[in-house]
N, C-alpha and C positions, 0 to 999 in steps of 0.2 A: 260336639265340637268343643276344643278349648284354646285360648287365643292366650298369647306372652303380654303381660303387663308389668313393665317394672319390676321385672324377676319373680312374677309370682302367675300360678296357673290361677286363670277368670275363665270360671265355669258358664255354661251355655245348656245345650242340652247334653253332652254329655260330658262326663267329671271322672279323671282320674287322679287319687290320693295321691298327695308329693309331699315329704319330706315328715316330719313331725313336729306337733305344738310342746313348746316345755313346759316342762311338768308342774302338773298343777297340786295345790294341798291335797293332802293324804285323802284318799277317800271320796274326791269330788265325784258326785252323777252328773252325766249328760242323760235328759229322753232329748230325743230327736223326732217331731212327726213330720213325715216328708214322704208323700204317697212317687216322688221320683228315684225311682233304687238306685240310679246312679250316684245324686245327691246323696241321698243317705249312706248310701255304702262308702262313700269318699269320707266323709267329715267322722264316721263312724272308725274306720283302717286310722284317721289322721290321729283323731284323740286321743284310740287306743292305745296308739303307740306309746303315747305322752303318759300312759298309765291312769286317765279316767274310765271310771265304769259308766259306759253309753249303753244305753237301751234305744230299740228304735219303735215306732209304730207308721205305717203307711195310711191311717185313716183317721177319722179326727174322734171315731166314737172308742179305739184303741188303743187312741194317744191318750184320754181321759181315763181308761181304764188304766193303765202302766203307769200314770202321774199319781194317781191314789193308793196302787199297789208298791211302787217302787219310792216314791219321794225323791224325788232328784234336785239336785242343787240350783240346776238351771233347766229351763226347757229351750229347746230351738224350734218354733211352730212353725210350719208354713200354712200361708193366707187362704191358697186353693186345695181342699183338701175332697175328698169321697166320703160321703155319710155324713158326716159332720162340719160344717167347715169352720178354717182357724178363727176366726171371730168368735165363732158358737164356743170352741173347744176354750178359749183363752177365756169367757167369761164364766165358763164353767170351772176354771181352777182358781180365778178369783174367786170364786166365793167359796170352795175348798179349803184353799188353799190362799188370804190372801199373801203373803210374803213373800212367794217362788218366785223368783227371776224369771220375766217369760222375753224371748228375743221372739221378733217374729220376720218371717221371709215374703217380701213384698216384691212385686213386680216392678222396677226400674219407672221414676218419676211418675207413680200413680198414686198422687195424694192423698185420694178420698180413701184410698185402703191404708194409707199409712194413717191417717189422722184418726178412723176408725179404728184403726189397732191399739192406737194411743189411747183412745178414748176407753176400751174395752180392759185396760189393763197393761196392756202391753209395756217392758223398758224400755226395750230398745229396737230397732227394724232395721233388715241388711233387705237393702237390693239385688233384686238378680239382673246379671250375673253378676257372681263373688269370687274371692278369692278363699282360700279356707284360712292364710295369717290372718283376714277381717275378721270372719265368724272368730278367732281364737281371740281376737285385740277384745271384741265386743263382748264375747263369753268373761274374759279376763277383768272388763271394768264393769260389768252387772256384778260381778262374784263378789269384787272388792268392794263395793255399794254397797251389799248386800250384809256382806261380814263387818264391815266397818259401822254400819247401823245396829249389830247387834254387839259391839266391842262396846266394853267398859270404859272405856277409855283412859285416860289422865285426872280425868274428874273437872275439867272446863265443861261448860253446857250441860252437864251433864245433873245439874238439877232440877226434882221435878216440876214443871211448869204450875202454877195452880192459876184459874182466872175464873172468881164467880166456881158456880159447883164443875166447873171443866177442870181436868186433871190431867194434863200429859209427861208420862215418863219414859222421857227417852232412852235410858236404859233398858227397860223392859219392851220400849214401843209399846206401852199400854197406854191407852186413854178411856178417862172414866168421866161418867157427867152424874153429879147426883149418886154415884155407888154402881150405877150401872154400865158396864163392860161397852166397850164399842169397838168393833173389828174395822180395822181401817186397812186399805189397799197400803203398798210402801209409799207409793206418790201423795197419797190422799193425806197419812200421817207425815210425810216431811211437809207438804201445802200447810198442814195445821201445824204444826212446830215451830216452822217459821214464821206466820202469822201471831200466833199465841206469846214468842218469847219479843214480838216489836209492835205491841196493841198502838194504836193510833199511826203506824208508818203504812203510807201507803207505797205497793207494791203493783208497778205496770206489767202486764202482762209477758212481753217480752223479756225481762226481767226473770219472771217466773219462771217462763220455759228453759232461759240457759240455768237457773241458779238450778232446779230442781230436777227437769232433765241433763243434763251435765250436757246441755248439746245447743246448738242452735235451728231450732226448727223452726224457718220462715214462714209466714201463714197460716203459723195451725195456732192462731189464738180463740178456735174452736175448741181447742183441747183442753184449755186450761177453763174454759169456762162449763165444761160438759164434767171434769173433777171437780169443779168447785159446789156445781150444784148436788151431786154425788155425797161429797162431803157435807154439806149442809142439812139432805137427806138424815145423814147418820147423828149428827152434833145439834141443830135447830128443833126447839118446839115447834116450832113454825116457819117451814122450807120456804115457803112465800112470800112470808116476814122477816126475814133472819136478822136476829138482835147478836149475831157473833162473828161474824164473817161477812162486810159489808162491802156494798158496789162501790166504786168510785168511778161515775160513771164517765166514758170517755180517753181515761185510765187505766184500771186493774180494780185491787180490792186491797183491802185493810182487816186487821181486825180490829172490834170495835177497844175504844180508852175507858169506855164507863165503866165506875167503881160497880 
């Protein structure tokens, strides 16, 4: 079934391709894992046309193999998947892979799966039903996120952070503590970026979700505190003590001022 919204086809259970997304930089991958052929073959016809190379997989343990085999610029995961499901498959390309752009496809006002998606890695989450200009707007500002975080820039901000043996350089998106390398998700390094370059400013949670998700996600100040312990994991001698990344409890967090 597909219904008229505001000039644009909102997919249901079934979906047919309309018109085409424009063209995106030379070269971009889409994988698409979407065990629904309708879905997938629509958003797959849309892309193409726009000249990305889409790869598809219909299960979650196919979609994990074509993500490691193909490298694709973004992935589009859906949540309810056969063999594997998108949760499992999205925490398995973070830690591949963590940089990849991953959208994920959630079931219309169902929280718990979107705040999980977020938690798991996920940028960004489309509801069903969609429209395929959505999946392209959301494809569109994951990419630009994504490039823009590895662009050189103008040379503002863009020197290395040092605080204590912590090292973060935002051009590289390297962070080092002590000499040793640390692989950081994109959210988990911009959380620490932004913490690191304002030590003594505290930051509310709310706050954090629009500055860092580009979005306003109401309610899920689970999210932010399921990355923070994430990152503390990775950055902390001691996750339980953390002398670098501190509560402010009632608030948000900070990162610590000491010399």
């Amino acid at each position: 079934m597909q219904d008229k919204q505001d000039g644009e086809i909102v997919f249901s259970r079934t979906i047919e391709a309309t018109g085409a997304a424009a063209a995106p930089a030379p070269a971009t991958s889409l994988l698409v894992v979407e065990d629904d052929e309708n879905i997938s073959t629509a958003i797959k016809e849309y892309f193409s046309r726009a000249g990305y190379s889409v790869t598809t997989a219909s299960d979650g343990v196919a979609g994990v193999e074509a993500a490691g085999k193909n490298r694709p610029d973004v992935v589009v995961l859906d949540l309810m998947l056969p063999k594997m499901d998108g949760l499992a498959v999205c925490k398995e390309l973070r830690q591949s892979n963590p940089q990849m752009p991953i959208i994920m496809l959630t079931a219309k006002d169902d929280i718990v799966d979107k705040v999980l998606g977020l938690e798991m890695g996920a940028d960004d989450y489309i509801n069903k039903p969609f429209s395929l200009r959505e999946v392209e707007a959301r494809i569109k500002s994951v990419l630009r996120r994504a490039r823009a975080a590895t662009a050189t820039g103008d040379g503002k901000d863009e020197t290395p952070i040092v605080r204590g043996h912590l090292r973060v350089d935002p051009v590289r998106r390297e962070v080092t503590i002590a000499e040793r390398h640390v692989d950081l998700t994109p959210k988990e390094f911009d959380l620490l970026r932004l913490f690191a370059s304002n030590p003594g400013r505290v930051f509310p949670r709310k706050y954090l979700l629009e500055k860092i998700w580009d979005y306003s996600y109401e309610g899920y100040d689970r999210t932010i505190d399921s990355h923070i312990n994430r990152l503390r994991a990775k950055i902390e001698d001691n996750p339980e003590n953390p002398q670098l990344v501190l509560t402010v409890w009632g608030i948000g967090y900070k990162f610590t001022d000491a010399e």
